[in-house]
C-alpha positions as CSV (number, residue, x, y, z in Angstrom):
1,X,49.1,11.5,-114.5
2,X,48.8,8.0,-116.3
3,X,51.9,6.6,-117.2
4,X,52.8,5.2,-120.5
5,X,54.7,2.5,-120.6
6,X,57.2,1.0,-124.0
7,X,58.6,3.2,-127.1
8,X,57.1,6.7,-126.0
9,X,60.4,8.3,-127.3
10,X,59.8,11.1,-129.6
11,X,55.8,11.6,-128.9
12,X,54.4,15.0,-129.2
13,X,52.7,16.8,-126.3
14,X,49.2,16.1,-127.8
15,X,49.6,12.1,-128.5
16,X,51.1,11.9,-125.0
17,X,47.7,13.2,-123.8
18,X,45.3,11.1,-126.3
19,X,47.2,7.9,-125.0
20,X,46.6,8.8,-121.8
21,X,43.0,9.4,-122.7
22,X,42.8,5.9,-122.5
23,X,43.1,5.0,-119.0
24,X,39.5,7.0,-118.9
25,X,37.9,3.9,-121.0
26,X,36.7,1.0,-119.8
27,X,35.5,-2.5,-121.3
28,X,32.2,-4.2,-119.7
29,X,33.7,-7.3,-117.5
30,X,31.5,-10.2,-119.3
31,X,33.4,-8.9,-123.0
32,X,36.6,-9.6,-124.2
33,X,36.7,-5.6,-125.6
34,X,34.5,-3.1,-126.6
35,X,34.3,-2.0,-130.3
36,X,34.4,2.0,-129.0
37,X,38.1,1.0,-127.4
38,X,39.2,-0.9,-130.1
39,X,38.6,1.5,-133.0
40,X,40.3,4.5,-130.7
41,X,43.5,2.3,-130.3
42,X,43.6,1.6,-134.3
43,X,43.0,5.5,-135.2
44,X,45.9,6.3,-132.7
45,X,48.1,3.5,-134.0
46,X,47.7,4.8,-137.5
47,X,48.3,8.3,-136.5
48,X,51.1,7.2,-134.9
49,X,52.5,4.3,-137.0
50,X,53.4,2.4,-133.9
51,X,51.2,-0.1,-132.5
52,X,49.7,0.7,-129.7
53,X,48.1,-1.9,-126.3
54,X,46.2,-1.8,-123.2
55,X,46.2,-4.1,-120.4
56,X,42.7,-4.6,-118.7
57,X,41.9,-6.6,-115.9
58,X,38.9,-8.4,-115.1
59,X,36.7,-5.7,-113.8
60,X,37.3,-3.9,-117.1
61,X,39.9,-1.4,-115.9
62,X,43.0,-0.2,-118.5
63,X,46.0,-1.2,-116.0
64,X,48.4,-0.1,-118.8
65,X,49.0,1.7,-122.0
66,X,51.6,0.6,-124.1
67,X,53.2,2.0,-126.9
68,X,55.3,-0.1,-129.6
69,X,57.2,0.4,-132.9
70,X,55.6,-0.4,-136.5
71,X,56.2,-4.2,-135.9
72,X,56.5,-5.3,-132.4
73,X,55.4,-4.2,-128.8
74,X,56.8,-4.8,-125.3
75,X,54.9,-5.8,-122.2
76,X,56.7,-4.4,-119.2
77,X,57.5,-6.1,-116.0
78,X,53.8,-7.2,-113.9
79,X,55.5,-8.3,-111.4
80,X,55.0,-11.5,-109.1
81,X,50.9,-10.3,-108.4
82,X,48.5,-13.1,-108.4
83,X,50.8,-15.6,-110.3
84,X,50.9,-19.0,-109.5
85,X,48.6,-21.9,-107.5
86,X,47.4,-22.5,-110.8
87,X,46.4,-18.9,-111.7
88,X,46.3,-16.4,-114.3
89,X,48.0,-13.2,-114.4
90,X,44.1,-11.6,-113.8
91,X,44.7,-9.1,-117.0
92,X,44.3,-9.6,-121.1
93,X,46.3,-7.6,-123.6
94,X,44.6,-6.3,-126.3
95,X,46.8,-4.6,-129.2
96,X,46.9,-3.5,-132.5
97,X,48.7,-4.7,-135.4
98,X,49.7,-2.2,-138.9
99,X,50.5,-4.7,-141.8
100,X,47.6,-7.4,-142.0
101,X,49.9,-9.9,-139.6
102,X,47.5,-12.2,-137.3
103,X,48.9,-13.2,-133.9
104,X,52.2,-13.4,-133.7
105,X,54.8,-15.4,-132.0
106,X,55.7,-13.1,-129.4
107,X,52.4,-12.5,-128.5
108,X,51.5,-16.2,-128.1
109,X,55.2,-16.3,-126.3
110,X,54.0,-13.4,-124.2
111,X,50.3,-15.7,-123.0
112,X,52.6,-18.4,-122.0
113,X,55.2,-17.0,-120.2
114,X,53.2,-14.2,-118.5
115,X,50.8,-16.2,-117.6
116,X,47.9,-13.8,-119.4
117,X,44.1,-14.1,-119.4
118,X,44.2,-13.7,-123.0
119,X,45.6,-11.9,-126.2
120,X,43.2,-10.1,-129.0
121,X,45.0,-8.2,-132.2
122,X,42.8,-6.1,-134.2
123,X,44.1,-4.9,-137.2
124,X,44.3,-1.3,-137.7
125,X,43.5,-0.5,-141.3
126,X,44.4,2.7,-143.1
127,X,41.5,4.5,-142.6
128,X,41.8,4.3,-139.6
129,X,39.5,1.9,-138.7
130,X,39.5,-1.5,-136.7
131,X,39.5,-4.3,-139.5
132,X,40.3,-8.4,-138.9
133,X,40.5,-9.7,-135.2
134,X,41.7,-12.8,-133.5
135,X,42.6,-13.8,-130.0
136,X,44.1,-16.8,-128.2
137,X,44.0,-18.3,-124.5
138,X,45.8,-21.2,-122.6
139,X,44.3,-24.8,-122.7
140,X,43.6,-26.8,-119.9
141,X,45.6,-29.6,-118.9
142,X,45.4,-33.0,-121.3
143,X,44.4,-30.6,-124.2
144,X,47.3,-32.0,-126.5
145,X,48.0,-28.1,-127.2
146,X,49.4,-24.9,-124.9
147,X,47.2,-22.7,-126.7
148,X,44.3,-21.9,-129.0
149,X,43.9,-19.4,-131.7
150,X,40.2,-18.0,-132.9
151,X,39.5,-15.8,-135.4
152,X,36.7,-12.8,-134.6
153,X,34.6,-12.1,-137.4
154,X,33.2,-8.7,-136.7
155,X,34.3,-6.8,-133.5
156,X,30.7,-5.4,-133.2
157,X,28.9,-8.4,-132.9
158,X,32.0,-10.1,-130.6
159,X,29.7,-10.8,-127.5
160,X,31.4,-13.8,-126.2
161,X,30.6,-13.7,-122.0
162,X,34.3,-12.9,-120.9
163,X,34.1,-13.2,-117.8
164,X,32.4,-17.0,-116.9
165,X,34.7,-18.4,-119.8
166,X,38.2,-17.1,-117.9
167,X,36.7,-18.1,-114.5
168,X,35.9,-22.1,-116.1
169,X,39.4,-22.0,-117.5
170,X,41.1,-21.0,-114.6
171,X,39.7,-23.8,-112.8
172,X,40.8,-26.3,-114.9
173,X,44.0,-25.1,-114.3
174,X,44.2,-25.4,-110.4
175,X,46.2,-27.6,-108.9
176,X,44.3,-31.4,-108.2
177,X,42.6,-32.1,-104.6
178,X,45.1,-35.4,-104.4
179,X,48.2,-33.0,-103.9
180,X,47.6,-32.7,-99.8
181,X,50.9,-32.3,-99.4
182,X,52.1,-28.9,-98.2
183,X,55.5,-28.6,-99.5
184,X,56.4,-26.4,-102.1
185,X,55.8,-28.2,-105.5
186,X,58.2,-28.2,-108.3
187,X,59.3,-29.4,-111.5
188,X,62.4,-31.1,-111.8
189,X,63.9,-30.8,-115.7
190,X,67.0,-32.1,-117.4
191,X,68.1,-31.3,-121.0
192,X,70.7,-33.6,-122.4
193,X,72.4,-34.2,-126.0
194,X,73.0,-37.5,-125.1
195,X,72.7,-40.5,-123.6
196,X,69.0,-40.1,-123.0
197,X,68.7,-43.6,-120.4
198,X,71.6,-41.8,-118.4
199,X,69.9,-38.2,-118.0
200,X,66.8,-40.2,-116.8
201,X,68.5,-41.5,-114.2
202,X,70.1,-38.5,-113.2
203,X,66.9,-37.0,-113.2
204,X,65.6,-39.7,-110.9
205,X,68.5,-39.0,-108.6
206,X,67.3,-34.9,-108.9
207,X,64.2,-35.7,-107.6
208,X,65.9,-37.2,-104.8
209,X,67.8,-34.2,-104.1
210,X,64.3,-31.9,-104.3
211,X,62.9,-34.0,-101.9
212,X,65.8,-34.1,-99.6
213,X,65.7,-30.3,-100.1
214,X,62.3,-30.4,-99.0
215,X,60.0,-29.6,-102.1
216,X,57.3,-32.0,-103.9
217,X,57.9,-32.9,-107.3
218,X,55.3,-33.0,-109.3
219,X,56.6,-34.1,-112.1
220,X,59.9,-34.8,-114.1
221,X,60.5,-33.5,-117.7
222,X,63.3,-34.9,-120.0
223,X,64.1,-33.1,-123.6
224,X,67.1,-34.4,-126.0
225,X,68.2,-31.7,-128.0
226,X,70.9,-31.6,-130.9
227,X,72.8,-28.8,-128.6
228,X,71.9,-26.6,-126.0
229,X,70.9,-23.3,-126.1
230,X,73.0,-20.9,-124.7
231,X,70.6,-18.3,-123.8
232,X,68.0,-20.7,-122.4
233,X,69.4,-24.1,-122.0
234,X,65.6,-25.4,-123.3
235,X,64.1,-24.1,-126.4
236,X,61.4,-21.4,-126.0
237,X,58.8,-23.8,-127.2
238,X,59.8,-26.2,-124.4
239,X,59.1,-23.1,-121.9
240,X,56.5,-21.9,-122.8
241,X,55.2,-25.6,-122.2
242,X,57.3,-25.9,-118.8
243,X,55.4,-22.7,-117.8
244,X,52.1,-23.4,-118.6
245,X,52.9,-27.1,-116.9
246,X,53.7,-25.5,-113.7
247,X,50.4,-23.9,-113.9
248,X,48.7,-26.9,-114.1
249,X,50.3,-28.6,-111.2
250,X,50.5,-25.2,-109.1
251,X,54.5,-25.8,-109.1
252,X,56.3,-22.3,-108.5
253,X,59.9,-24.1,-108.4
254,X,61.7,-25.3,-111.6
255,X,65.0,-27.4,-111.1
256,X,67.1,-28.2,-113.8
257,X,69.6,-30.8,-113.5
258,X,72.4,-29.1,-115.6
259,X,74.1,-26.1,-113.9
260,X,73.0,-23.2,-115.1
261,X,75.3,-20.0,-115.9
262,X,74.7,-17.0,-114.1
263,X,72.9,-15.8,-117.5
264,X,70.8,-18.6,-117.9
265,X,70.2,-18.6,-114.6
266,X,68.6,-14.8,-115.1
267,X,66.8,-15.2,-118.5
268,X,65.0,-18.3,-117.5
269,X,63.4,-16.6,-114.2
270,X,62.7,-13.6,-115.9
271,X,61.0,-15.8,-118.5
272,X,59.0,-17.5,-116.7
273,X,58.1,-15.8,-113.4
274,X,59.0,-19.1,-111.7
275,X,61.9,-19.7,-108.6
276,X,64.8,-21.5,-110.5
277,X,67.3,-23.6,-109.3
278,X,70.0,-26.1,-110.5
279,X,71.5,-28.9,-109.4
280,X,74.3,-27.3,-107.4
281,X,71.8,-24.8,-105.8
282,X,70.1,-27.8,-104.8
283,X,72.8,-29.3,-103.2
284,X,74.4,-26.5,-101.6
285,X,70.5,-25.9,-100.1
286,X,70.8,-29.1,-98.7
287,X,73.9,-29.2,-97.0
288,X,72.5,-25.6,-95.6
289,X,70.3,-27.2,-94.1
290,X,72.1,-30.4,-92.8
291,X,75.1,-28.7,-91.5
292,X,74.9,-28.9,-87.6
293,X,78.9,-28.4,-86.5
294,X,80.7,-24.7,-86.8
295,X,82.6,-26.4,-89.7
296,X,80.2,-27.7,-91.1
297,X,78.4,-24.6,-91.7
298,X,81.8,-22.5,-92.3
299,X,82.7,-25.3,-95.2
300,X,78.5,-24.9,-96.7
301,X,78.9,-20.6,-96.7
302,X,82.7,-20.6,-98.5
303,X,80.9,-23.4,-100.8
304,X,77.7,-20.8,-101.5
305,X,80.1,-17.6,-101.6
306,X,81.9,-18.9,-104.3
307,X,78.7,-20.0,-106.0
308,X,76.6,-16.9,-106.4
309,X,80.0,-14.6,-106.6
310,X,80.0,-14.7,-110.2
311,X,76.2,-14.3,-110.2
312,X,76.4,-10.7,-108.3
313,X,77.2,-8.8,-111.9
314,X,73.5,-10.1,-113.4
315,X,71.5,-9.1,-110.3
316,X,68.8,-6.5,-110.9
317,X,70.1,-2.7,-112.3
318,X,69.0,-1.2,-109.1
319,X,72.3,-3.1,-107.5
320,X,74.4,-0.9,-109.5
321,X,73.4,2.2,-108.5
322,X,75.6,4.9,-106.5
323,X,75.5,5.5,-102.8
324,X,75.4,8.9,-101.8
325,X,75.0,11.0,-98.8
326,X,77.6,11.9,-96.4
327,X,80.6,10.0,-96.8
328,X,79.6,8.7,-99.1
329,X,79.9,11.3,-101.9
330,X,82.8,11.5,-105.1
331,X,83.7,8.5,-106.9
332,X,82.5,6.2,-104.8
333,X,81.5,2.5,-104.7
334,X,78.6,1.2,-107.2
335,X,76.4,-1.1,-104.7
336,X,77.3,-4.3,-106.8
337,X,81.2,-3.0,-106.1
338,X,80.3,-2.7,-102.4
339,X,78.4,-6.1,-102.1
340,X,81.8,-7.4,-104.4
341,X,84.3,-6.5,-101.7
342,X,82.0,-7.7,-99.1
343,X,81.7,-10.8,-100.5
344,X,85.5,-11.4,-100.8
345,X,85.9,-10.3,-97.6
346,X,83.9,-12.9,-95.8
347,X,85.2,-15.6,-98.1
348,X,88.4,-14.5,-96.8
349,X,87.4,-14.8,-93.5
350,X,85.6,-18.0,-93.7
351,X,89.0,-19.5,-95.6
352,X,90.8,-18.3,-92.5
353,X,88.6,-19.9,-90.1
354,X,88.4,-23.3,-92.0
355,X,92.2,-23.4,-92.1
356,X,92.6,-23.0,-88.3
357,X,89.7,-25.8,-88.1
358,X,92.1,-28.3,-90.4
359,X,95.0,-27.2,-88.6
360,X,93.5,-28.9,-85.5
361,X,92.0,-31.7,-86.8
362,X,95.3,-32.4,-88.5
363,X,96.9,-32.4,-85.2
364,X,94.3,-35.3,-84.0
365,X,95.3,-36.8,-87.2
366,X,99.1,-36.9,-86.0
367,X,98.2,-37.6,-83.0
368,X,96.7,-40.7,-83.9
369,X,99.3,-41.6,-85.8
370,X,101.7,-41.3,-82.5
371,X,100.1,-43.7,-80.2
372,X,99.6,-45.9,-83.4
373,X,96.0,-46.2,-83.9
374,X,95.0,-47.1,-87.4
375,X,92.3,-44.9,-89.6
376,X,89.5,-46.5,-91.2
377,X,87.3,-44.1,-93.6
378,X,84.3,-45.3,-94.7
379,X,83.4,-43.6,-97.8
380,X,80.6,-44.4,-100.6
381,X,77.7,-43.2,-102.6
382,X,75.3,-40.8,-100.7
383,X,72.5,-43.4,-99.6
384,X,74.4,-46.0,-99.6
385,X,74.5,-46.8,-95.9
386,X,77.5,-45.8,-94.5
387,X,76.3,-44.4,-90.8
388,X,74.3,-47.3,-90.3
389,X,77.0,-49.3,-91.0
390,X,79.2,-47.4,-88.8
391,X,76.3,-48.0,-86.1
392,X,76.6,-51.8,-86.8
393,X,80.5,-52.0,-86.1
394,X,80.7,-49.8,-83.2
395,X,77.4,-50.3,-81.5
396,X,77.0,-46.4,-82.1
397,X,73.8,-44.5,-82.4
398,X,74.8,-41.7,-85.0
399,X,71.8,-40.8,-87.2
400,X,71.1,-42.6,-90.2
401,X,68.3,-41.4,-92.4
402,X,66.8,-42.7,-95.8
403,X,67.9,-39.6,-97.5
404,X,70.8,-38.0,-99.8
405,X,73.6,-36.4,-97.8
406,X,72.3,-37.6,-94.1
407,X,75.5,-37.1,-93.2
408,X,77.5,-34.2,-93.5
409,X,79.9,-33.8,-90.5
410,X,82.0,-36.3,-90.1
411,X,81.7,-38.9,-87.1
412,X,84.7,-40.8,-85.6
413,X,84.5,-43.7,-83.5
414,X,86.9,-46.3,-81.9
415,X,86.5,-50.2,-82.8
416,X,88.4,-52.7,-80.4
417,X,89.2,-56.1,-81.7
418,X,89.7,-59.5,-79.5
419,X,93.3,-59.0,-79.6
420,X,93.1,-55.8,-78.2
421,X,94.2,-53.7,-81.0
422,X,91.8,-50.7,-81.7
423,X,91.3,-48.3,-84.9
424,X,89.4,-45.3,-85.7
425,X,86.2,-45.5,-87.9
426,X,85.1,-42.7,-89.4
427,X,82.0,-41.5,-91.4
428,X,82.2,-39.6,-94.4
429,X,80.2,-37.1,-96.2
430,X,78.7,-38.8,-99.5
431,X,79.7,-38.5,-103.4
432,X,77.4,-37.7,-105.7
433,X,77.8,-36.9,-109.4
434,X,78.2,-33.8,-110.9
435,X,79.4,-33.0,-107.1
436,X,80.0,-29.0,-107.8
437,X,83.9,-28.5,-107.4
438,X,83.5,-25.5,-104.6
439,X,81.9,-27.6,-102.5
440,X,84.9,-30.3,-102.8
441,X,87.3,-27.7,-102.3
442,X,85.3,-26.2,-99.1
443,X,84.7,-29.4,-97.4
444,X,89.0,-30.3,-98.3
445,X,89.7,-30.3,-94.9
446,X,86.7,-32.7,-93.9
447,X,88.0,-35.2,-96.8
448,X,91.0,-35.5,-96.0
449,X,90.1,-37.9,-93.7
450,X,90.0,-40.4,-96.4
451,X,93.1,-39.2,-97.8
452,X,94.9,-39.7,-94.6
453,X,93.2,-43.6,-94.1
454,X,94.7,-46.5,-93.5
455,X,92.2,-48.4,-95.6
456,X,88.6,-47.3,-96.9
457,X,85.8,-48.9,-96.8
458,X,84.0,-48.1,-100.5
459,X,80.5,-49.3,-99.6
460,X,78.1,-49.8,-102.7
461,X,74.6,-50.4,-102.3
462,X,73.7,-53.6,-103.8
463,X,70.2,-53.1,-104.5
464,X,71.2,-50.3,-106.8
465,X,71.1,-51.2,-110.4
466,X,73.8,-48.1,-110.7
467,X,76.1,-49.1,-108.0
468,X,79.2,-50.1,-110.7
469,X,78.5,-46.4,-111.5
470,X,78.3,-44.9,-108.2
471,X,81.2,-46.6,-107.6
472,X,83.5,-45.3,-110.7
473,X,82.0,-41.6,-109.3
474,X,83.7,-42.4,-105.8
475,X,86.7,-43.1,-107.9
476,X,87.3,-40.5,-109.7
477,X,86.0,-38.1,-106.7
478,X,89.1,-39.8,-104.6
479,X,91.2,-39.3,-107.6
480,X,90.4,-35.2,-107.3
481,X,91.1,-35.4,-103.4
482,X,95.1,-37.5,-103.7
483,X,93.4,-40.8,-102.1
484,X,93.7,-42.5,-105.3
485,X,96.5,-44.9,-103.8
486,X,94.8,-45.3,-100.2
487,X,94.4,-49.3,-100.0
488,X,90.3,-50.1,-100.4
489,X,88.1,-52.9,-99.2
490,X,85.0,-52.9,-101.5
491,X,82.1,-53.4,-99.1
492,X,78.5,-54.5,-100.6
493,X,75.4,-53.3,-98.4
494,X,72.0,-54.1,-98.4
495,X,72.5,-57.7,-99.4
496,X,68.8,-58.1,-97.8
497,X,66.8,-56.6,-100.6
498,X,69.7,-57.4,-103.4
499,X,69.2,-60.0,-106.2
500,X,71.3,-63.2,-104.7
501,X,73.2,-63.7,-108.3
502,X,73.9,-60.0,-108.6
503,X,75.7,-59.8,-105.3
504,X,77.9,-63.1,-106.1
505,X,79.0,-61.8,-109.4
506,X,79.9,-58.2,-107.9
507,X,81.8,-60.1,-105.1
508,X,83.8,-62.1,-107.3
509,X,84.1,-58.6,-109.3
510,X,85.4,-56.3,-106.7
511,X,87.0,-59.2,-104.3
512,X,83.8,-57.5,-102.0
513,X,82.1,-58.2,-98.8
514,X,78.9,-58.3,-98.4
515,X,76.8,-57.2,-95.9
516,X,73.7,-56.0,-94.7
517,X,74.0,-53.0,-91.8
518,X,70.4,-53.1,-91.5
519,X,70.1,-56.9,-90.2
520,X,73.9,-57.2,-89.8
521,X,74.2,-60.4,-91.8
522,X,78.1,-60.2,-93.3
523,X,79.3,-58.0,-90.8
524,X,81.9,-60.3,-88.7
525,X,83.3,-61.6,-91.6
526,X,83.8,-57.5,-92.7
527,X,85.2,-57.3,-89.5
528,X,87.5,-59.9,-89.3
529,X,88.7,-58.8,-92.9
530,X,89.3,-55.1,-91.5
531,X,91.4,-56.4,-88.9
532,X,93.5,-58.7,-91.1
533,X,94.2,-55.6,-93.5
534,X,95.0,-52.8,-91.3
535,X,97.3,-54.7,-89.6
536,X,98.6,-57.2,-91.9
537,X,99.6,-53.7,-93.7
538,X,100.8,-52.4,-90.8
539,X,103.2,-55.4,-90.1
540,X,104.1,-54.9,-93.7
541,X,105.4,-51.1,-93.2
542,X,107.1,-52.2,-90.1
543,X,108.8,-54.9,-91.6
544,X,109.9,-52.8,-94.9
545,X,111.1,-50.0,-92.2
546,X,113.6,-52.7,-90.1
547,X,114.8,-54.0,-93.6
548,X,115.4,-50.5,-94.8
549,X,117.4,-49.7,-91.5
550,X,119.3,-53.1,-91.3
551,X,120.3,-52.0,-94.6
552,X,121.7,-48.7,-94.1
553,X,125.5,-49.1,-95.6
554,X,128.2,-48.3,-92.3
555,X,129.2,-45.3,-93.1
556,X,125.9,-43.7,-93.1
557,X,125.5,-45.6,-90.0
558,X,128.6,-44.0,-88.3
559,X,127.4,-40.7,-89.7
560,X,124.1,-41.5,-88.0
561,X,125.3,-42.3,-84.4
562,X,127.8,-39.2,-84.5
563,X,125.1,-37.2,-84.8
């Protein structure tokens, strides 16, 4: 039996079976509809006082028969089949309309974000009979419009060829020969009440991140809003065009650059049809993917668990549906309960791990400390060349890409000066705005490093016209960690492609040295400047120590030899 789909509550028997009736019909491929299937969808949506749609796809077969109320109708779920690449959904709704409206805005709404071949109203009059018609389709790219809007003056005479229309506009739609590249493509968005300049560049930097991830962007969309809406973060006007956008470009990724709540999250993908992501998906994506140590990838998992937690109670309905069988009958668990406890368990789990991990790399810490040898933690910006200059000072060959977040496990080194003293240098994973807090908190153990420093080495690239921001980021993010009083040596790389005057005026700024790791230009006097702060700081505590002991008043010291 056909299936109806919509408001079918409290149909008789008989208009069950005269919907149905429909699925028997069929509209030539070259028309938009055929006057005989119209005027049987207006005398059933009088009769019934609901309106009343079919779905038909391009061979002129009803797909599905939909049945409203008096003002509205729904379009159930299609599915994922043939979207994207630049394509339409392959089906036009045609519907019926009871009080003289034209097209309205859900049905345009519905062309945009389903991706439809078309949409036609007729208008069923009270006779019975079809009256007024009108029917809209996407525009091409560079139209200045999403959509266009034409009236039909007599359904009978409507002989406009169908078929070679939707296969020219679908063309114009496909992605452009120029994008050879083979990664996924995407759109990268950001929706600020703001600072506009600001949100650019921190959509600049998410394009960074995509491409880091692994994706192409294809292009970068900024809106400034009064506030943000909390259903959808964008407008629905602004989706509708982000949809239709991604059609052109044959993008099936959407990244905003705001976290989005789990809700958002939901409405915008059901929307749209599209993969969404935000900025903290992004990231944690890409430290998946970067993580190469068993901490490393222990630290990314407790970061994602406590990401999509929250996110399990708006997963589809099927997720809350019963087990059964044996054992598993009574009460039971719902299937999001079950994935719940699983989830917590394995957080549990991973927390246990990590702690034995920072256990023992707190007992290299002290032992360090024991045989005296100074930690130096070079920490900074992501990008801004911290492993390469870890390769200049220690002759190492640790890998230093071009790319956010290169480094995620942190690499230690040893550095002898002339005077044979030595230290240990180590490489830190990058900060990053808007760094999402579960991924601080999961890496703790790797950050400490810096808390635990003898000095840090803040490096800033100087080429960067947003390094004195970068640089109040690293701040604060040291702040968070309890490294906020850790002594710092301001460290300016890149000086090779940096404007000369900038570099002098941010070294008389931050009492800096600057260097370049690439051609290692600055780096003895960095080194020389290292040396004469560790230690000079470390002759300082010793000295303070002696004082502080010469000091003790006799009787504490009698107290102190008796026992």
């Amino acid at each position: 039996m056909e299936e109806l789909f919509g408001n079918t509550g409290g149909l008789k028997p008989s208009e069950n079976k005269a919907l149905q009736g429909l699925y028997h019909r069929r509209v030539p491929a070259n028309r938009w509809a055929s006057p005989e299937l119209l005027r049987r969808m207006t005398e059933l949506s009088r009769e019934l006082n609901r309106q009343v749609g079919v779905l038909v796809d391009r061979v002129g077969i009803l797909t599905h028969v939909i049945v409203g109320d008096a003002h509205q109708l729904f379009i159930p779920d299609l599915g994922r089949e043939r979207a994207g690449e630049g394509r339409f959904r392959g089906v036009r709704l045609l519907h019926t309309h009871l009080r003289g409206e034209g097209l309205s805005k859900d049905d345009l709404t519905d062309l945009a974000l389903l991706r439809l071949d078309g949409v036609v109203v007729v208008q069923s009059r009270g006779d019975g009979l079809p009256g007024a018609a009108e029917f809209a389709h996407l525009l091409p790219p560079g139209s200045g419009d999403v959509w266009r809007v034409e009236a039909v003056a007599d359904i009978h005479a409507w002989t406009d060829d169908f078929s070679g229309f939707i296969r020219g506009l679908e063309a114009q739609f496909k992605p452009s020969a120029r994008t050879l590249d083979p990664r996924d493509a995407a759109v990268c968005v950001s929706i600020t009440t703001g600072n506009a300049q600001a949100a650019r560049r921190s959509l600049e930097e998410l394009e960074r991140l995509a491409d880091t991830a692994g994706l192409r962007v294809a292009d970068r969309v900024l809106q400034v809003r009064r506030q943000l809406d909390g259903r959808l973060l964008v407008g629905e006007g602004k989706l509708k065009e982000l949809v239709v956008r991604c059609m052109h470009l044959g993008a099936e990724n959407l990244i905003f650059d705001q976290e989005l709540s789990p809700s958002q999250l939901r409405n915008i993908a059901t929307a749209t049809d599209l993969r969404v992501l935000d900025r903290t998906q992004l990231i944690l994506d890409i430290f998946a993917q970067r993580a190469t140590t068993r901490e490393g990838k222990l630290q990314v998992e407790l970061a994602q668990l406590r990401y999509r937690r929250p996110r399990l109670a708006l997963m589809p309905t099927a997720m809350s549906r019963l087990t059964g069988g044996i054992g598993g009958r009574g009460p039971g668990e719902t299937k999001l309960e079950i994935n719940r406890r699983r989830a917590d368990e394995r957080e549990h789990r991973v927390e246990r791990q990590l702690r034995e991990i920072g256990e023992q790399r707190s007992m290299r810490r002290d032992r360090r400390k024991r045989v005296g040898l100074p930690l130096v933690a070079i920490v900074g910006y992501t990008n801004a060349g911290k492993s390469t200059l870890l390769n200049r000072m220690t002759n190492a060959s640790v890998d230093a890409e071009d790319k956010l977040f290169a480094t995620l496990d942190p690499t230690s080194r040893r550095l002898r000066f002339p005077q044979e003293r030595e230290i240990v240098l180590t490489d830190t994973v990058g900060f990053i705005r808007s760094l999402p807090s579960d991924l601080v908190h999961a890496f703790r153990s790797t950050l400490d490093e810096s808390v635990e420093a003898d000095l840090l080495l803040l490096v800033l690239n100087a080429s960067d016209e947003e390094a004195e921001f970068h640089r109040e980021t690293v701040e604060r993010t040291l702040q968070e960690l309890g490294a906020g009083k850790v002594p710092r040596l301001v460290v300016l790389n890149q000086i090779d492609i940096a404007d000369p005057e900038r570099v002098a005026a941010m070294v008389a700024a931050h009492d800096a040295i600057a260097v370049s790791a690439r051609t290692g230009e600055g780096t003895e006097s960095l080194l020389a400047r290292v040396e004469e702060e560790v230690f000079r700081a470390r002759a300082a505590g010793e000295h303070a120590r002696l004082a502080a002991v010469e000091e003790v008043p006799p009787d504490v010291a009698a107290l102190d030899e008796s026992v």
